[in-house]
FIZA-220007 format. One line per 3 residues: their letters; for each residue x, y, z of C-alpha. Coordinates in steps of 0.001 Angstrom, whole numbers, plus 500000, padded with zeros to 6 digits. Example, Ala and Ser with C-alpha at 12.3 -4.5 7.8 and 13.67 -1.06 7.14 Angstrom:
2
AS) 512300 495500 507800 ~ 513670 498940 507140
This chain:
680
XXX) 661544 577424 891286 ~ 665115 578681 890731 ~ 668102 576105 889975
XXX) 670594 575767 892400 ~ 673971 578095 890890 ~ 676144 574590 892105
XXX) 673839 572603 889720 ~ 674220 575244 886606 ~ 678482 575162 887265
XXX) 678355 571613 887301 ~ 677911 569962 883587 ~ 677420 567134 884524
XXX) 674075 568090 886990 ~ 673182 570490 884381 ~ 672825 567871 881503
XXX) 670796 566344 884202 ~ 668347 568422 885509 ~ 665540 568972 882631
XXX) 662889 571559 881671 ~ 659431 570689 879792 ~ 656414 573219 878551
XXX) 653539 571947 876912 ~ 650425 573043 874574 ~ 648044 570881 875810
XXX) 647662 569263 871783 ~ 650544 566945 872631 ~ 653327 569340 871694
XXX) 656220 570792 873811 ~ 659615 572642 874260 ~ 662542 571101 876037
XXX) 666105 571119 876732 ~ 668276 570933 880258 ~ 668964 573808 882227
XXX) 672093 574178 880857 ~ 670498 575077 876642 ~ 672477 571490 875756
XXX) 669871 569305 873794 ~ 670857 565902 875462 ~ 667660 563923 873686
XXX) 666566 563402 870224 ~ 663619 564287 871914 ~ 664298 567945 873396
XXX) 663801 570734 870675 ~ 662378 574375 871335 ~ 659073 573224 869075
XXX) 657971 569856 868834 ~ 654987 569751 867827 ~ 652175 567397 867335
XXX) 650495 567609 863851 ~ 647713 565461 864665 ~ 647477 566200 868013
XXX) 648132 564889 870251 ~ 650391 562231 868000 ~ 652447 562944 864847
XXX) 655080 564970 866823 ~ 657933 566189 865062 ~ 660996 567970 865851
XXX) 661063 571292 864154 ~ 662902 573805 865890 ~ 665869 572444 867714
XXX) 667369 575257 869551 ~ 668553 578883 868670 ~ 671983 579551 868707
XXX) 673247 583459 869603 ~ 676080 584948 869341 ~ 676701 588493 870733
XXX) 678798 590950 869482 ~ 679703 594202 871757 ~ 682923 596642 870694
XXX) 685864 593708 869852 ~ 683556 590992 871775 ~ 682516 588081 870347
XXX) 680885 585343 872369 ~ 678720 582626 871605 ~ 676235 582100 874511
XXX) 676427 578324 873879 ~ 679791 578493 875617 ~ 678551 580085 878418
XXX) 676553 578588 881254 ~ 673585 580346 882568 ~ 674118 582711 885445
XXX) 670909 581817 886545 ~ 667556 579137 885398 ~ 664352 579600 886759
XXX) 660758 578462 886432 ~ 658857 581247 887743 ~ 656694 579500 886307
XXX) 658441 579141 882652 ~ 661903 578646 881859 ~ 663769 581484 881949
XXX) 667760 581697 881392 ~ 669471 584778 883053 ~ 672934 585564 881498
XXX) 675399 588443 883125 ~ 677916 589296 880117 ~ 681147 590946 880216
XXX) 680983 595041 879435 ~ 677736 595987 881751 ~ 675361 593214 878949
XXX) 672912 591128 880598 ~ 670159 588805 878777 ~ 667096 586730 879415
XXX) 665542 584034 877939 ~ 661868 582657 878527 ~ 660417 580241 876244
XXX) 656570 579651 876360 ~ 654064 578001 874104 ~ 650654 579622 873524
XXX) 647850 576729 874840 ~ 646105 574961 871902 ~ 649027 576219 869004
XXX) 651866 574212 867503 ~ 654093 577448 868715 ~ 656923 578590 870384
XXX) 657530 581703 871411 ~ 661545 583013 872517 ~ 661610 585636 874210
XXX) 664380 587971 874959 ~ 665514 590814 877178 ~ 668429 592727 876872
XXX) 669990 595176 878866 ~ 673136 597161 877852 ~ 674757 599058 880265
XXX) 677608 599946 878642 ~ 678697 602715 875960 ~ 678941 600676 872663
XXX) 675867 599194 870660 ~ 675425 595692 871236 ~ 674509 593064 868235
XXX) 672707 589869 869038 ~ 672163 587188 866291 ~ 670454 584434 866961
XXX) 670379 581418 864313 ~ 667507 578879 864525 ~ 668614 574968 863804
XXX) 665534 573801 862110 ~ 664672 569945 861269 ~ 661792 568087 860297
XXX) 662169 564446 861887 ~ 659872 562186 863708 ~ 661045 562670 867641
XXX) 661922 559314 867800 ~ 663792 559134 864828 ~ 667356 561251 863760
XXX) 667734 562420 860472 ~ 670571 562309 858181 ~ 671916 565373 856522
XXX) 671683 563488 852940 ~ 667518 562559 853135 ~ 666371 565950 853117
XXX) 666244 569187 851263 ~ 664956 572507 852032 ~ 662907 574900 850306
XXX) 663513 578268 852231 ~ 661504 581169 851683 ~ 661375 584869 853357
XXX) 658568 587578 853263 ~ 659425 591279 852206 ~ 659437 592563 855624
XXX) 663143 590669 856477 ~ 661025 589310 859747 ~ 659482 586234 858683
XXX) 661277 582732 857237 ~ 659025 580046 855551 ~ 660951 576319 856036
XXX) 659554 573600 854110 ~ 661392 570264 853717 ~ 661290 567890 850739
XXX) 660423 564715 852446 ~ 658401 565082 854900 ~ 655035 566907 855220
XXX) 655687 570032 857695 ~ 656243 573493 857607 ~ 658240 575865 859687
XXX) 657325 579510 860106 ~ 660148 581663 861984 ~ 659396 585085 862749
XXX) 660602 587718 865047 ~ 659184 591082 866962 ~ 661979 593223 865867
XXX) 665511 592987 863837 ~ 665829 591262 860640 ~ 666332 588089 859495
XXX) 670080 587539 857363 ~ 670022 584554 855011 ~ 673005 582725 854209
XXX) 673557 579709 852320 ~ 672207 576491 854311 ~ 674406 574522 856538
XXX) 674448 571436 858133 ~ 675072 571345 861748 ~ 675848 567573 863504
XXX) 674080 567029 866828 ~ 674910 564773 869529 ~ 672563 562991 871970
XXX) 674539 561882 875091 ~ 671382 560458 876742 ~ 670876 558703 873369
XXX) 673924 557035 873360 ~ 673780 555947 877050 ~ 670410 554065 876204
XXX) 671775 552521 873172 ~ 669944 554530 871025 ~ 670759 556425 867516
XXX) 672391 559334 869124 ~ 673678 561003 866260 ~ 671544 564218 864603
XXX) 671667 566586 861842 ~ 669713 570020 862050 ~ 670093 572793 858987
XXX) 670842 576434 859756 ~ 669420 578937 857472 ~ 671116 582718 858934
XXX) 669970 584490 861793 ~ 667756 587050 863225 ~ 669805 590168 864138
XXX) 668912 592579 866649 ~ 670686 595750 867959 ~ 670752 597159 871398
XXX) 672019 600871 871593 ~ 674309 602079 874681 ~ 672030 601972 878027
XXX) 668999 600512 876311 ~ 666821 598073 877141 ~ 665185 595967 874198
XXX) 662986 593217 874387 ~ 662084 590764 871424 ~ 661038 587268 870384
XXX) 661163 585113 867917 ~ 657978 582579 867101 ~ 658127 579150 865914
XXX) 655017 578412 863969 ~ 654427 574673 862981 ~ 651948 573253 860358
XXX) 650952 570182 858333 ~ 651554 572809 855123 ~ 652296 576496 854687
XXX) 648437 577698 855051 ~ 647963 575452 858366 ~ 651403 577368 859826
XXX) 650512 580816 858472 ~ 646603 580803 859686 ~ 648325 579768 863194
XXX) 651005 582410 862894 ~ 647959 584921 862130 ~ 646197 583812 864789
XXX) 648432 584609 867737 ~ 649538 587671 865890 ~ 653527 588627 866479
XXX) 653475 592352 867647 ~ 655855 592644 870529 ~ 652917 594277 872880
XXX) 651174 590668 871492 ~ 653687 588878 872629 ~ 653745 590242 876286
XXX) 649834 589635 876398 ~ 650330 586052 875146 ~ 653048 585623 877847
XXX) 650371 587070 880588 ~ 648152 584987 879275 ~ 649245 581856 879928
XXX) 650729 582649 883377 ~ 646808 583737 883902 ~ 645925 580496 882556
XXX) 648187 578947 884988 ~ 647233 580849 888113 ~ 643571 580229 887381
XXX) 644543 576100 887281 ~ 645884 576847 891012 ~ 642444 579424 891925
XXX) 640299 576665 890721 ~ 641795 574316 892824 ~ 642124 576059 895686
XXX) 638640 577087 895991 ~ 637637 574001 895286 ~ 639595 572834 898705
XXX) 639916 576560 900504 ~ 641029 575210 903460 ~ 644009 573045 902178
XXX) 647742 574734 902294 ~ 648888 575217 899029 ~ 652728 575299 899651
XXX) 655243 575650 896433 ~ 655506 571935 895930 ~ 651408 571319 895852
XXX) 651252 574320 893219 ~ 653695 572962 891006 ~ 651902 569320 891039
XXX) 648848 570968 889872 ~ 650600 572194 887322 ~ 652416 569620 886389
XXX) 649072 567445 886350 ~ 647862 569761 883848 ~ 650323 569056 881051
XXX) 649071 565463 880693 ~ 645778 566708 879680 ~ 645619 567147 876010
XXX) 643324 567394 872845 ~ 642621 563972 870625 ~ 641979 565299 867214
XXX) 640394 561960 866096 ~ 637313 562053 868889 ~ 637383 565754 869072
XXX) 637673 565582 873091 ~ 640428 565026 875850 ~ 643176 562450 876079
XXX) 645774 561476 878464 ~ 649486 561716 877623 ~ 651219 559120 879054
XXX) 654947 560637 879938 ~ 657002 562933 877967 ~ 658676 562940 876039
XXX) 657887 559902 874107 ~ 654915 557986 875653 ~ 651332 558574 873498
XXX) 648199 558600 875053 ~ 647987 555203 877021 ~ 644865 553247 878031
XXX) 646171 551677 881137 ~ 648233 555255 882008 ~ 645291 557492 881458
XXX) 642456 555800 882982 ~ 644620 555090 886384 ~ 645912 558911 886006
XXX) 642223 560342 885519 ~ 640734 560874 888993 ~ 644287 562952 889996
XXX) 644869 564645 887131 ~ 641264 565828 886703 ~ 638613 564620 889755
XXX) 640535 565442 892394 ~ 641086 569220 891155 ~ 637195 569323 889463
XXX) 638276 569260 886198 ~ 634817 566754 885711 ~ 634416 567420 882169
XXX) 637870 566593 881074 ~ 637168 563545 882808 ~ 634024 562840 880861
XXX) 636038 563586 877885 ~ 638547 561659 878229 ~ 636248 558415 879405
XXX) 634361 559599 875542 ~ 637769 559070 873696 ~ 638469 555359 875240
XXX) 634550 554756 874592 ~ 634991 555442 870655 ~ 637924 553328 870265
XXX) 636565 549902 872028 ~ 637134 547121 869880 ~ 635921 543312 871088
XXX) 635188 544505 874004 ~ 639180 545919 874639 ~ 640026 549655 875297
XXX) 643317 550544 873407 ~ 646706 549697 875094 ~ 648266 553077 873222
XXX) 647909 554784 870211 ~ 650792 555038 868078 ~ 652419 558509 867329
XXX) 651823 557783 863590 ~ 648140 558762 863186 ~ 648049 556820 860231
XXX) 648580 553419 862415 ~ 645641 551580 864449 ~ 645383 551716 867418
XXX) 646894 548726 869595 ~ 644781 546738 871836 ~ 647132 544491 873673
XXX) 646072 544561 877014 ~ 644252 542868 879767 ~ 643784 545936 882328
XXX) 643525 548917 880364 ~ 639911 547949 879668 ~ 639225 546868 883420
XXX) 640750 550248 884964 ~ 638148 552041 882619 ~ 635207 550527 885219
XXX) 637239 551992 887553 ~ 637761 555420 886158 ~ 633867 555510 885718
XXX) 632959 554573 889237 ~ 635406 557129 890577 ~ 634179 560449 888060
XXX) 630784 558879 889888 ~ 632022 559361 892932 ~ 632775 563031 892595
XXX) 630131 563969 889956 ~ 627224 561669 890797 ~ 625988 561849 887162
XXX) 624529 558291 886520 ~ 622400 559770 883682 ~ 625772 560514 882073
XXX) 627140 556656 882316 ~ 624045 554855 881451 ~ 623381 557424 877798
XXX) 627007 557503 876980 ~ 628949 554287 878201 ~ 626388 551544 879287
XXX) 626336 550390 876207 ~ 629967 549777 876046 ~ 630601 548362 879916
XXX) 627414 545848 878879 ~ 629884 544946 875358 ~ 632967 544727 877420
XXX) 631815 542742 880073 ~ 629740 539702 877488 ~ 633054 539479 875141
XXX) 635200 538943 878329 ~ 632561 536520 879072 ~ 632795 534721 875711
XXX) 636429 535265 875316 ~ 638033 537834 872803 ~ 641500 538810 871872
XXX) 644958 537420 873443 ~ 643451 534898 875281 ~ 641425 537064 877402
XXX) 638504 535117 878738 ~ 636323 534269 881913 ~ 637943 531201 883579
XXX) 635242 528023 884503 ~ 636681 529458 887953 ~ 634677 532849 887320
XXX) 638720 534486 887400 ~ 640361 535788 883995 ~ 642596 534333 881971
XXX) 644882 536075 879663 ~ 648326 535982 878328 ~ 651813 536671 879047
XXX) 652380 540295 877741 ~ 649148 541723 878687 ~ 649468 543389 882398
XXX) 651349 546619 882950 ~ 654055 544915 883141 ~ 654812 544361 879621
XXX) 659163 544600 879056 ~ 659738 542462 876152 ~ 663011 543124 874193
XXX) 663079 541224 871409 ~ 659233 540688 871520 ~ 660384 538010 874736
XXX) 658535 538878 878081 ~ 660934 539725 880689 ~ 658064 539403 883194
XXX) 655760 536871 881570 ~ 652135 536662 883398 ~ 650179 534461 881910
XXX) 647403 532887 883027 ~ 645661 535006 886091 ~ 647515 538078 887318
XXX) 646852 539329 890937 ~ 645648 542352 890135 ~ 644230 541882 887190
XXX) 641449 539522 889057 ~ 640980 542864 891455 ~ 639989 544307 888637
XXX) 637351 542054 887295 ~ 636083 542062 890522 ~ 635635 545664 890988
XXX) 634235 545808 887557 ~ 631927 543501 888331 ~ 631062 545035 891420
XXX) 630738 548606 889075 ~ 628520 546845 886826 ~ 626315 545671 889753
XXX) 626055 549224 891288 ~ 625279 550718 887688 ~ 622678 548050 886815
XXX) 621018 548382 890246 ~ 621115 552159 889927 ~ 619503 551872 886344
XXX) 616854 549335 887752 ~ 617951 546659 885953 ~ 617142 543693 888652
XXX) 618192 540821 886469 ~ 621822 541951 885373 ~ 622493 543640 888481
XXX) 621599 539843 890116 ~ 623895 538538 887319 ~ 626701 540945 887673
XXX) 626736 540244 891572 ~ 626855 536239 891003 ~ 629786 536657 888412
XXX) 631579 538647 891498 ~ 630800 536638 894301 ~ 632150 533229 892364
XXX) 635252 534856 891689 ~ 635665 536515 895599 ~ 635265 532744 895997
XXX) 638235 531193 893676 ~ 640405 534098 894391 ~ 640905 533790 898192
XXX) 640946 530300 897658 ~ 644050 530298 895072 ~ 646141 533329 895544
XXX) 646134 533220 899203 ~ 650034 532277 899912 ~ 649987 531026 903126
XXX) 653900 530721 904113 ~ 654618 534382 903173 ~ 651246 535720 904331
XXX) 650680 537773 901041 ~ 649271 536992 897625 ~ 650248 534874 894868
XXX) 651529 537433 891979 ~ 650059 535086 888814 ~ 648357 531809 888683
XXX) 648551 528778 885507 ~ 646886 525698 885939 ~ 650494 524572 886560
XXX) 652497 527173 888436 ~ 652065 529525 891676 ~ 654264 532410 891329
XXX) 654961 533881 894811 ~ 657079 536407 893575 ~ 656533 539394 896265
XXX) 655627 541831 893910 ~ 653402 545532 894473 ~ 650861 544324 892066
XXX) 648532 542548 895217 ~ 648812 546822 896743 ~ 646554 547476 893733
XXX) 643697 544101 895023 ~ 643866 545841 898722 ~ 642899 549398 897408
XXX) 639644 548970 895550 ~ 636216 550043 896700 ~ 635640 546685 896006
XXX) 637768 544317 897282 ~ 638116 540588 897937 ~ 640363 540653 900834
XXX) 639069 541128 904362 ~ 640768 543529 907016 ~ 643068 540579 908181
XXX) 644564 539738 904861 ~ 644534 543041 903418 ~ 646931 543920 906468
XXX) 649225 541185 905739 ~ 649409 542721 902420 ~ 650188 545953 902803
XXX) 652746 544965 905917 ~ 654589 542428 903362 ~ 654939 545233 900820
XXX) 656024 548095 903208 ~ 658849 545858 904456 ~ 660187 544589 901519
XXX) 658883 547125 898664 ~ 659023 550691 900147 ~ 661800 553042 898763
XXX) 661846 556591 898583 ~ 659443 558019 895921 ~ 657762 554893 895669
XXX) 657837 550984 895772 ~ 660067 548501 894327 ~ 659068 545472 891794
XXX) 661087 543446 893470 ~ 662619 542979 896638 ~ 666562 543353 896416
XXX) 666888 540288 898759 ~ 665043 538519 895356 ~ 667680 536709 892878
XXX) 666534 538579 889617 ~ 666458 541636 891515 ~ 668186 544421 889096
XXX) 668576 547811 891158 ~ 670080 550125 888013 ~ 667862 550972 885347
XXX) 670633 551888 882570 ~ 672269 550914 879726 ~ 670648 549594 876673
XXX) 666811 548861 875738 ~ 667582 545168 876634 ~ 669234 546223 879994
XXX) 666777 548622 880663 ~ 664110 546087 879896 ~ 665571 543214 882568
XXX) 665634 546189 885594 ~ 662195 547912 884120 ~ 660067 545879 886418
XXX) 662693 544002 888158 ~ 663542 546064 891309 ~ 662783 549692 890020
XXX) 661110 551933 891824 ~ 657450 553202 890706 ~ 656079 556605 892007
XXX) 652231 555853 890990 ~ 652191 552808 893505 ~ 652450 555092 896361
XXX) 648819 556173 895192 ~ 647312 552515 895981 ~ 649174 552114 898638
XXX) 648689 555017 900812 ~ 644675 554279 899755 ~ 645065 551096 901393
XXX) 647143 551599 904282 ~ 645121 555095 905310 ~ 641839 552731 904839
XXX) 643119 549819 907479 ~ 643883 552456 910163 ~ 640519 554126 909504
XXX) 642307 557602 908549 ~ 643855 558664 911630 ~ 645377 561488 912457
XXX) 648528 560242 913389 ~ 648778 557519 910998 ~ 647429 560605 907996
XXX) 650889 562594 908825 ~ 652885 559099 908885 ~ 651774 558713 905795
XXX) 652732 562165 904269 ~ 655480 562606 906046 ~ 657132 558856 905736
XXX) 655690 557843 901918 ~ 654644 561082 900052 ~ 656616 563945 901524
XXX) 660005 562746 899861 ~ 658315 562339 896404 ~ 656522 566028 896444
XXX) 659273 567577 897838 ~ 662558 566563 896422 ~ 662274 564797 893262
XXX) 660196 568189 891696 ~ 663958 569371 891457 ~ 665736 566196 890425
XXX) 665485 565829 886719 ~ 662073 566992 884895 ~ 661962 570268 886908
XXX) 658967 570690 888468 ~ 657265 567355 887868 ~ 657795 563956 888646
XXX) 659314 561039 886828 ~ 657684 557840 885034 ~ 660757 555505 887735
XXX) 663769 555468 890162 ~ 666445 553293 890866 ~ 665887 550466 892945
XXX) 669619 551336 894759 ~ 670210 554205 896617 ~ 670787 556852 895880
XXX) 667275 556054 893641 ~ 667941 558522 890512 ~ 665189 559589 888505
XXX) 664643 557651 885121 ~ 662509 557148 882711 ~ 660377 560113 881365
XXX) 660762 563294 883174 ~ 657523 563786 883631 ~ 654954 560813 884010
XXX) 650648 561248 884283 ~ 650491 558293 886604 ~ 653396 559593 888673
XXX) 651795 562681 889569 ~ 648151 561579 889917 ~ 647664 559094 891779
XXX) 650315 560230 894293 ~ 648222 563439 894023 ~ 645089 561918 894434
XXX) 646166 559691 897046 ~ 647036 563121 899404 ~ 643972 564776 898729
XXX) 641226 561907 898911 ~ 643823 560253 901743 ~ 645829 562097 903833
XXX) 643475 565372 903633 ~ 640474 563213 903607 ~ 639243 565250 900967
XXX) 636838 562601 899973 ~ 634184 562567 896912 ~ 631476 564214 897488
XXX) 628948 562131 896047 ~ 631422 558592 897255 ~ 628250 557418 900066
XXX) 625355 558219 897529 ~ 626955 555904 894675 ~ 628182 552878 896587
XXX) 624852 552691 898387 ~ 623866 550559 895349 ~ 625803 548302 896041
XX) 623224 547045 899086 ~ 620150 547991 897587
């Protein structure tokens, strides 16, 4: 994937157009293709201390100057000849007097670490001098840090190659080392930092990061030198240095580390190509993969697999990671991360509620406001069934838990959450996905019985009947199915809206909300749904007409008074568009499920499908703003710019799964076997 040269001599597209690599603990490296931090969130290590939360801004960016016969030019002047991700991001710089350089920055997988490195080739007759300085900091990523609340204790080995950074305040240490050179202290500096995204979002936009000297390297007349630097992070000095020992910093080290995780990489795409040998995998598919793979991380707290929501600032998410699971690991037969990851949501149910999110400061509880999170978990389960077929898995590990889950729903538990005397649940306002609430205020407020929340009780309850049946467990499997069928019943008799042929969005006791809103996509797509051929038609007709945009569907159709179609400005303004009009990429995952199912997966109506819905998503917006990946929302005007995150689980997965289980047909292999249960 190489940048366009028009996009790299235009600032303003190169402050757009983003790069992320991650360490699979929660950890990345990021900046725009143009080496300008635009975020308080970009930084060449930011690393998560308790993975895959506590993630902290260490290593900003390294600034170099070059110095060649009476030239003196600082490469942060200069834009980038060329940016590539073949497949990590590499800067290509041609300099005056016959100089060229490279830059690749990688992260070894599993370590808080960042690795620089650098290739420089001197064509002409004097000796070239590189120093590069390293703007360290210390802060919280969603924080900025003044240059007045911290003070650094700075100390540097014998060898002139390695720099110890520990700051006063906060709990961290820095190791900087490089392959080659020497490292030239000077007396600390301050240097100010400013966000432009930051501002735009209403956000604290203004940063300071300390520089300690520089690394200083020397390339002779018609040589060619290669060296890195390695950012090492740790809770304290021993955690940083036992890391730092670990990947070793030779310079022949650092080449095997580098082929080492473009083998890890390739063997991502192997797996999933033999796993489908017969599928095309063209440039965009690869990338997805790999993008799907950076949302799979390490929870230090269960010891297993988590779910990052979006970076650069989401957590792991309930909701996000159980919806994300079958594309980001099912789908390409990653089946134990999947049982991992349904392990980690197991351990933290509380009153019968999987988490909404866990904060990024470990020492925080998790937070369990939510109403669906805990109902897509049946889900994930019944699909890792589908593709896995391990029952004796479920019913030692997470029967227990579905059985808790299901009696406090029954008996009521948290935020209002409860089974109706209709056999539908009840919950309040700020429970469904979508949550906006500046000022703690709802900007969508749901209360009472949420369309697709009821498809989810259902299909849990239909879950529950399979499993009990399955683990010969007549009487709850006869309870489980009685519980469904009463609310089939009061659901197509209350959120049936017969003047717009669709589905009601929420239900009170006092109020119908006909809203036309993507949420009734998600009752149509189920295994197990209430709707019939005829109304699940209507459905998916409604939304395609009024909710389709490129890259994915609308919350609101524009024709629809509180219709916002910019997501921009402040949090508050941002809030009233978030699910007000904007465009979602992970609803094209239901949706495609359900339209593909009506039309019984035919051929023609499989490339309509690709071609019309998914096609635009896979194949432009990889290049658009998170490079290679795809973002957490669009616009709801043309000409639909990326927003959000840069890179978003449910944006890639179920999108992803949606064209392999879809529009390949690629279905589960075990899909017959499990729902068979279902009629026993």
């Amino acid at each position: 994937m190489t940048v366009n040269p028009k996009i790299l001599s235009n600032v303003e597209s190169g402050l757009k157009t983003e790069w992320l690599v991650t360490n699979g603990l929660g950890g990345y490296a990021s900046s725009t293709v143009l080496g300008v931090n635009t975020r308080k969130y970009h930084g060449l290590l930011v690393a998560a201390l308790n993975p895959p939360v506590d993630r902290r801004v260490l290593l900003a960016k390294l600034d170099e100057v070059i110095l060649l016969g009476n030239l003196n030019l600082d490469l942060g002047a200069v834009s980038p000849d060329a940016f590539s991700l073949a497949p990590l991001p590499t800067y290509a710089y041609r300099l005056a007097r016959g100089l060229q350089l490279k830059k690749t920055i990688f992260m070894p997988h599993q370590k808080n670490a960042s690795i620089i490195f650098y290739e420089a080739m001197n064509s002409s007759r004097e000796k070239a001098k590189i120093s590069v300085s390293p703007l360290i900091n210390c802060r919280d990523f969603h924080s900025v840090i003044n240059r007045d609340q911290v003070q650094w204790d700075i100390k540097q080995s014998n060898s002139g190659r390695l720099v110890i950074a520990q700051p006063s305040a906060v709990s961290s240490t820095l190791v900087l080392s490089s392959t080659d050179g020497r490292f030239v202290a000077r007396h600390g500096e301050w240097v100010e930092a400013y966000y432009r995204d930051e501002a735009e979002r209403g956000e604290s936009s203004v940063d300071h990061n300390f520089k300690i000297g520089f690394f200083l390297f020397e390339v002779e007349p018609s040589e060619t030198k290669k060296f890195a630097i390695i950012a090492v992070a740790g809770r304290d000095e021993v955690e940083a240095e036992t890391t730092l020992q670990e990947i070793r910093i030779e310079s022949g080290r650092v080449d095997a580390l580098y082929e080492s995780e473009l083998e890890r990489r390739a063997d991502l795409l192997d797996d999933a190509q033999k796993r489908c040998p017969d599928v095309s995998y063209q440039d965009w598919l690869q990338w997805i993969i790999l993008a799907a793979d950076t949302f799979i991380v390490n929870r230090e707290s269960t010891r297993a697999k988590s779910v990052i929501a979006g970076y650069h600032w989401f957590a792991d998410w309930g909701r996000d990671s159980l919806i994300s699971l079958p594309g980001l690991t099912l789908v390409l037969g990653r089946f134990e991360d999947a049982k991992q990851v349904l392990l980690t949501f197991s351990q933290y149910c509380r009153n019968g509620l999987i988490p909404n999110n866990f904060p990024d400061n470990p020492q925080q509880t998790p937070v369990y406001n939510t109403v669906d999170a805990t109902l897509w978990y049946f889900n994930a389960i019944l699909q890792y069934l589908k593709y896995t077929g391990d029952l004796q898995f479920v019913q030692r590990a997470l029967w227990p838990t579905l059985q808790s889950i299901i009696d406090h729903h029954i008996h009521g538990t948290l935020f209002g959450i409860h089974v109706d005397a209709d056999g539908l649940l009840a919950h309040g306002a700020q429970l469904t996905w979508m949550d906006a609430a500046p000022e703690g205020k709802p900007v969508t407020p749901r209360e009472g019985k949420a369309v697709e929340v009821q498809a989810l009780w259902f299909n849990a309850l239909k879950t529950m009947q399979l499993l009990a049946t399955s683990f010969e467990q007549k009487n709850k499997a006869e309870l489980y199915e009685k519980m469904a069928e009463k609310a089939k019943s009061s659901f197509l008799e209350k959120f049936w809206n017969p003047q717009k042929s669709c589905l009601f969005d929420v239900i009170s006791d006092s109020h119908r909300d006909d809203s036309v809103r993507p949420n009734q996509v998600i009752a149509a797509s189920f295994d197990f749904t209430m709707l019939d051929k005829v109304k699940s038609e209507l459905v998916i007709e409604r939304v395609w007409r009024q909710l389709l945009a490129p890259f994915g569907l609308r919350t609101l159709p524009p024709g629809d008074s509180r219709y916002v179609g910019r997501y921009s400005g402040d949090r508050g303004r941002r809030d009233s568009a978030y699910h007000n009009g904007t465009v979602w990429p992970w609803l094209l995952g239901p949706f495609v499920t359900a339209f593909l199912r009506l039309r019984n997966y035919d051929d023609h109506w499989r490339d309509i499908a690709f071609e019309t819905f998914l096609k635009p998503l896979f194949t432009k917006e990889l290049y658009r703003a998170g490079l290679g990946s795809i973002s957490e929302i669009m616009d709801g005007d043309a000409p639909h710019e990326s927003e959000g995150c840069i890179a978003q689980a449910w944006s890639v997965a179920e999108p992803l799964r949606a064209y392999f289980e879809d529009v390949l047909l690629k279905r589960p292999p075990y899909e017959q076997e499990i729902l068979k249960y279902n009629t026993v």
